[in-house]
C-alpha positions in Angstrom: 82.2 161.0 103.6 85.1 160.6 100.9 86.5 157.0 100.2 90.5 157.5 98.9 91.4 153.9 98.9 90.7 150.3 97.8 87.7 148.7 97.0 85.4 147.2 99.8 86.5 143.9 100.7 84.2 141.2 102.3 85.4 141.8 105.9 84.9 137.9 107.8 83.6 139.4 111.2 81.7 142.8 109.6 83.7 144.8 112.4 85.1 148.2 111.1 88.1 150.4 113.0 87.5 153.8 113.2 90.8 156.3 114.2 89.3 159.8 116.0 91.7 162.6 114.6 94.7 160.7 114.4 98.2 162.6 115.2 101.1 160.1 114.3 101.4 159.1 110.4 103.4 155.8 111.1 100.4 154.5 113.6 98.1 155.1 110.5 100.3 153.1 108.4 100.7 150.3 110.7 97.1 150.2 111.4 95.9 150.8 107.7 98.5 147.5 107.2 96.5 145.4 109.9 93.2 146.5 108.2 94.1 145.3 104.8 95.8 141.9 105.8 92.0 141.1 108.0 90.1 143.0 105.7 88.8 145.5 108.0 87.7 148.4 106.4 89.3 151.8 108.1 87.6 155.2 109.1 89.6 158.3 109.7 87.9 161.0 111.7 89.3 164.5 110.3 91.0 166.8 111.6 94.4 164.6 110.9 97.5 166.5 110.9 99.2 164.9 108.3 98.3 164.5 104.6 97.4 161.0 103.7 100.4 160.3 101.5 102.6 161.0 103.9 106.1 159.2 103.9 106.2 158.1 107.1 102.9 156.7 106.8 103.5 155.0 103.6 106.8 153.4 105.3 104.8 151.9 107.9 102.1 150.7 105.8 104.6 149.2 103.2 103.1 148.3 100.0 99.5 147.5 102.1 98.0 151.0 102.2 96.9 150.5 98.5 94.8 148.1 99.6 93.2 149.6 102.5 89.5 150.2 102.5 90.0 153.9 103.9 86.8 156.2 104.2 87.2 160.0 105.8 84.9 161.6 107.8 84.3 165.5 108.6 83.9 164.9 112.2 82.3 162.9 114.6 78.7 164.0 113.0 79.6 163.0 110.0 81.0 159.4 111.1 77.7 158.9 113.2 75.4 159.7 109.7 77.4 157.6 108.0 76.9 154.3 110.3 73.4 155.6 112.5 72.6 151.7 113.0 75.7 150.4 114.4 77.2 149.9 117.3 80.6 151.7 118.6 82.5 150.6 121.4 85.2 153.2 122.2 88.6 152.2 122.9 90.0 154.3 126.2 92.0 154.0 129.3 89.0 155.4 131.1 87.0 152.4 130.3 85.9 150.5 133.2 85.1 147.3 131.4 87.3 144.9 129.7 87.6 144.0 126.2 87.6 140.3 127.1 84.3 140.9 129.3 82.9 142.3 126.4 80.3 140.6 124.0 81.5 142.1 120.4 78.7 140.8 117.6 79.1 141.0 113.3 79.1 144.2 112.2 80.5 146.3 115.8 82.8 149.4 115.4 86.1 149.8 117.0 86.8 153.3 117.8 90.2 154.6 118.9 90.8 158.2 119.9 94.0 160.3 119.1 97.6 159.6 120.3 97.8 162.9 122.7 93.7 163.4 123.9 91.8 160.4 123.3 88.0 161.6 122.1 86.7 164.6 123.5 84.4 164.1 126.5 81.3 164.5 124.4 81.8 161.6 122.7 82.2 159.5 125.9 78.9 161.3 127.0 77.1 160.1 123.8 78.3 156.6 123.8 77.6 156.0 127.6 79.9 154.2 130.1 78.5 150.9 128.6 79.9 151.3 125.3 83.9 152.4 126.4 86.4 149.1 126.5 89.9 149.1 128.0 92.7 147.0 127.7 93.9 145.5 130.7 97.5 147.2 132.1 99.5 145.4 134.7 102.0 148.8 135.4 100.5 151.2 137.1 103.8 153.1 136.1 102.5 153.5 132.7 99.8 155.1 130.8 99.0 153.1 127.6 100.0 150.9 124.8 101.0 152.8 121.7 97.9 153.7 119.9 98.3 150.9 116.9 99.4 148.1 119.6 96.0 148.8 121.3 94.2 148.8 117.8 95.3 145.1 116.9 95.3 143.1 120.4 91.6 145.1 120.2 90.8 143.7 117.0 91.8 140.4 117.1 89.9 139.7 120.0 86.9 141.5 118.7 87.2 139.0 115.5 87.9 136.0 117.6 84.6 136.4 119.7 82.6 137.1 116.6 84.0 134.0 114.9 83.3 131.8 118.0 79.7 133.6 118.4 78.8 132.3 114.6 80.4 128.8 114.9 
């Protein structure tokens, strides 16, 4: 585990986003930007194909990506060691429940899988069928949101319910 960015902010709903071998620098960016303005700290799960100070990247994130709280991870293992107690609901278009039906608390995980493959079906197996979220899609005619879309309507919903939970 390798921190490369800003210092840990106090994050108002303790939920963390966690990208799964990302492929596309600017959806990095754009989600490293959302992460700093709601100071949610941001997990990368190597490999990435991409070096981190790329220019699209940087572009996307504007001036924010200094203050992202990134951490890198060596794989899937690694991410689990790093966070054994918390837990991980997984981001897919295989997910049967909604994130709107789903009861996010302080301190939950939001993890999103790549742009081209998701996660690999091991890590659906590990987290159970209980534990993967989908965003609702009225087109059948279409297969997702772009990955960075997903990762903020996912979020702020996540941080609403928490908020509401503790008020």
């Amino acid at each position: 585990m390798e921190v490369v960015r800003a210092p840990r902010l106090e994050s108002p709903s303790g939920l963390e986003l966690v990208l799964y071998s990302p492929r596309i620098p600017q959806n990095v960016g754009a989600i490293g930007r959302l992460c700093a303005t709601t100071s949610t700290p941001m997990h990368v799960i190597r490999p990435i194909t991409f070096p981190l100070d790329d220019r699209a990247l940087r572009r996307s994130a504007m001036d924010y990506w200094d203050h992202v709280h990134l951490t890198l991870h060596d794989g899937f293992r690694a991410f689990r060691d790093a966070m054994p107690e918390r837990r991980i609901w997984l981001f897919s278009t295989r997910g049967q429940r909604l994130h709107w039906d789903t009861e996010f608390q302080l301190g939950d995980v939001l993890l999103f899988g790549n742009e081209a493959h998701g996660v690999p079906e091991n890590i659906h197996a590990e987290l159970g069928p209980e534990r993967v979220v989908r965003l609702p899609q009225g087109n059948p005619h279409t297969r997702s949101l772009n990955l960075a879309m997903a990762a903020a309507v996912a979020l702020f919903e996540a941080m609403r319910r928490v908020q509401a939970a503790g008020s």
